[in-house]
C-alpha positions as CSV (number, residue, x, y, z in Angstrom):
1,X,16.9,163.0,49.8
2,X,18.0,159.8,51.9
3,X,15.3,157.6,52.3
4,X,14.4,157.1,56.4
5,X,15.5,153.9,58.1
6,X,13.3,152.4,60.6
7,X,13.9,150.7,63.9
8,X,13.3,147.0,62.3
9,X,15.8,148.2,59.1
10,X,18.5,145.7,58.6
11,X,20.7,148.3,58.5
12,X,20.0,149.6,61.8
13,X,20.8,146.1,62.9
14,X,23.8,145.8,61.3
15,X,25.4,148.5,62.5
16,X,24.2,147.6,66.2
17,X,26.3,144.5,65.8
18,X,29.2,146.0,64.4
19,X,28.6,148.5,67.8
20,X,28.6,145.5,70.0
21,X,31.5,143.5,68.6
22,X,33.8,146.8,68.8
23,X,32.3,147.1,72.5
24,X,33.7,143.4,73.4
25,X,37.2,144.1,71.5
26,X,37.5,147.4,73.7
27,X,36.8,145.2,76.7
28,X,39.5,142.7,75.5
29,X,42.1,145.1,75.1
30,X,41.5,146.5,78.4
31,X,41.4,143.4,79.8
32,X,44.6,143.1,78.4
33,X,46.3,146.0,79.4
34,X,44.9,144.7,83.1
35,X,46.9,141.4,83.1
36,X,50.1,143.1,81.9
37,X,50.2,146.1,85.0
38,X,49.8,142.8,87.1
39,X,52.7,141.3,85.4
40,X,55.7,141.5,87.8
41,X,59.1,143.4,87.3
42,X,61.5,141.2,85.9
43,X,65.1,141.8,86.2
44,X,68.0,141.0,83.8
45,X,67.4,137.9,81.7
46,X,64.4,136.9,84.3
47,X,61.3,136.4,82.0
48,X,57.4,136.0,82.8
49,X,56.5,132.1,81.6
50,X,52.8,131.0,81.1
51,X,52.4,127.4,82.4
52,X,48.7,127.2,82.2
53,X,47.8,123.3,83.8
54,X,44.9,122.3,82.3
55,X,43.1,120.7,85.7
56,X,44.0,122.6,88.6
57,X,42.2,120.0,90.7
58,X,43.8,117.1,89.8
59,X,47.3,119.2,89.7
60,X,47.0,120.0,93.6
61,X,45.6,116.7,94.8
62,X,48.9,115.4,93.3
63,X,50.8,118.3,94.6
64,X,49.4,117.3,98.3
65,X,50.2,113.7,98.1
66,X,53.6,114.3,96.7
67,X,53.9,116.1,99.8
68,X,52.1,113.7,102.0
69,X,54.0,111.0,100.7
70,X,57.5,113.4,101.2
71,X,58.3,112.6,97.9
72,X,59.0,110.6,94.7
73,X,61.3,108.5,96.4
74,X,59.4,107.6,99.5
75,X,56.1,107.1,97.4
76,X,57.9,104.5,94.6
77,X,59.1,102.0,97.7
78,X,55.4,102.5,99.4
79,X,54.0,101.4,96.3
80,X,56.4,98.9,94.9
81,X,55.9,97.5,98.4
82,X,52.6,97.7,98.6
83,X,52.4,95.6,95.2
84,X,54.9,93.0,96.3
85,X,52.8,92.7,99.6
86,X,49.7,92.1,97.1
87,X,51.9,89.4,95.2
88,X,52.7,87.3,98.0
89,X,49.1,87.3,99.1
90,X,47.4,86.3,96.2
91,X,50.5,84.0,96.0
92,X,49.4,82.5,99.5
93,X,46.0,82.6,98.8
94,X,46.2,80.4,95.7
95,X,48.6,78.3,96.7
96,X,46.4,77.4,99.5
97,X,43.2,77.7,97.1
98,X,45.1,75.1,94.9
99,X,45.5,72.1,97.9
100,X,42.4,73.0,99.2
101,X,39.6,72.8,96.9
102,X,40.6,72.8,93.0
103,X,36.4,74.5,92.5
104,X,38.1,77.7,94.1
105,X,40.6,78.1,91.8
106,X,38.3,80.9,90.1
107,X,38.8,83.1,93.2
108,X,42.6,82.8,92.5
109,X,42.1,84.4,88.9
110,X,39.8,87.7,90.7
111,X,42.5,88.3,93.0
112,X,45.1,88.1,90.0
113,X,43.1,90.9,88.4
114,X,43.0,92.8,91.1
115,X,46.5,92.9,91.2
116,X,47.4,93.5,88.1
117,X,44.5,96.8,88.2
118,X,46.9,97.9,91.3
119,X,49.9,97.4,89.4
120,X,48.3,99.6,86.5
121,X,47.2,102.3,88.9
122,X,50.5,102.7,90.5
123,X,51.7,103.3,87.2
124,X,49.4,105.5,86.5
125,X,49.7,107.3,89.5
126,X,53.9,107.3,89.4
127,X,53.7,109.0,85.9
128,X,51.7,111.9,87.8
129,X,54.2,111.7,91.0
130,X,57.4,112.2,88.4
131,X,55.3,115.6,86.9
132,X,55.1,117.0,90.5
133,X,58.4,116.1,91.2
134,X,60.0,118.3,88.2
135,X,57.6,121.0,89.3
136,X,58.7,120.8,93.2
137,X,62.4,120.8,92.3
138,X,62.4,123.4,88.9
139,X,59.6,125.6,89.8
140,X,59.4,125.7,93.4
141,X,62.9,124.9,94.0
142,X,61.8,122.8,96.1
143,X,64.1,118.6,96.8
144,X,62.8,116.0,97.7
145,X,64.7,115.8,101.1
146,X,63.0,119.5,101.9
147,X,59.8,118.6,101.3
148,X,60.0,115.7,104.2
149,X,60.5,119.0,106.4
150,X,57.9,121.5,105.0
151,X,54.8,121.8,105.6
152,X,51.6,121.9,103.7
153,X,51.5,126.5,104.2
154,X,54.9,126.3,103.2
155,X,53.9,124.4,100.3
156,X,51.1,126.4,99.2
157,X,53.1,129.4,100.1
158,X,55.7,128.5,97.6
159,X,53.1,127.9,95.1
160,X,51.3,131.3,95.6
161,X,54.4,133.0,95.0
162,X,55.8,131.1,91.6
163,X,52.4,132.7,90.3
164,X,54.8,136.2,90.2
165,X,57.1,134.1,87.3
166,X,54.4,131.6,86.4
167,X,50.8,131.4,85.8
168,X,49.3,128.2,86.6
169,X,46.0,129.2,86.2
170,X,44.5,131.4,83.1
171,X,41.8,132.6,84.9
172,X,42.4,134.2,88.0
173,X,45.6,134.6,90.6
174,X,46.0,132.0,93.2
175,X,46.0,132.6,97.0
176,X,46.6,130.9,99.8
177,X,42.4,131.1,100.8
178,X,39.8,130.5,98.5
179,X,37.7,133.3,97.3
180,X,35.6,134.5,94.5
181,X,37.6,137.9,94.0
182,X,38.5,139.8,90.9
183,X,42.0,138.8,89.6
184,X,44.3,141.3,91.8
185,X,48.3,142.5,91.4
186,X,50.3,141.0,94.3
């Protein structure tokens, strides 16, 4: 005769667990079988390509002021420009600091650290313009003398519709209007 588990048995609870976790493995494999019916038809030598960006946020913003800016090319003279404007002033400004009173010459060195923290942040911000360049012209197919004629739709448009080769985000599809949806087949 077996002896009779009871509610608070550790058996009972072991095998409730083991229930659960094959419960959440069903799921995932459902869940799995979901994303690939969504994934497109591919033709020929065409293939599906997972390009997951780890902060959509900052991606876009970039993506909108490479557009704004109507490209790399446009945004590297504003800014080198912009610095070289900077240069002449603090230039200006300390050469006049320097015949004018030799107790302001402090003010000379905060304006040569702010333009050297310009000079850094263009850099920065250049490295970030060159990704969204190579996504605009490989991805999107998308040069840098079009995007002076698109606009911002026809941007997000293009980047709605690379989501059929492309995923750029792991957890849901993207549209053109934000909404809390279930991810959906286009």
């Amino acid at each position: 005769m077996e002896p009779k588990m009871s509610e608070s048995s550790p058996y009972v609870n072991i095998e409730h667990e083991l229930s659960k976790s094959t419960q959440v493995a069903a799921r995932a494999a459902r869940a799995a079988q979901d994303v690939e019916s969504c994934a497109p038809l591919l033709v020929g030598t065409e293939s599906y390509e997972w390009a997951a960006i780890s902060n959509l946020d900052v991606f876009f913003a970039r993506v909108y002021r490479y557009w704004h800016g109507r490209g790399l090319l446009p945004i590297l003279v504003s800014g080198l420009l912009n610095i070289a404007v900077l240069a002449f002033t603090i230039a200006f400004s300390g050469f006049l600091l320097i015949f004018v009173n030799w107790g302001a010459l402090a003010a000379g060195i905060i304006f040569g650290l702010y333009w050297i923290w310009t000079l850094s942040h263009f850099a920065w911000e250049l490295r970030g313009m060159a990704e969204v360049k190579h996504f605009m012209n490989n991805k999107l197919g998308v040069s840098e003398r079009q995007v002076g004629m698109m606009t911002w739709a026809e941007v997000v448009h293009k980047i709605v519709l690379i989501q059929r080769t492309t995923r750029l985000s792991i957890a849901r599809d993207l549209n053109e209007h934000y909404k809390r949806e279930t991810a959906s087949c286009f």
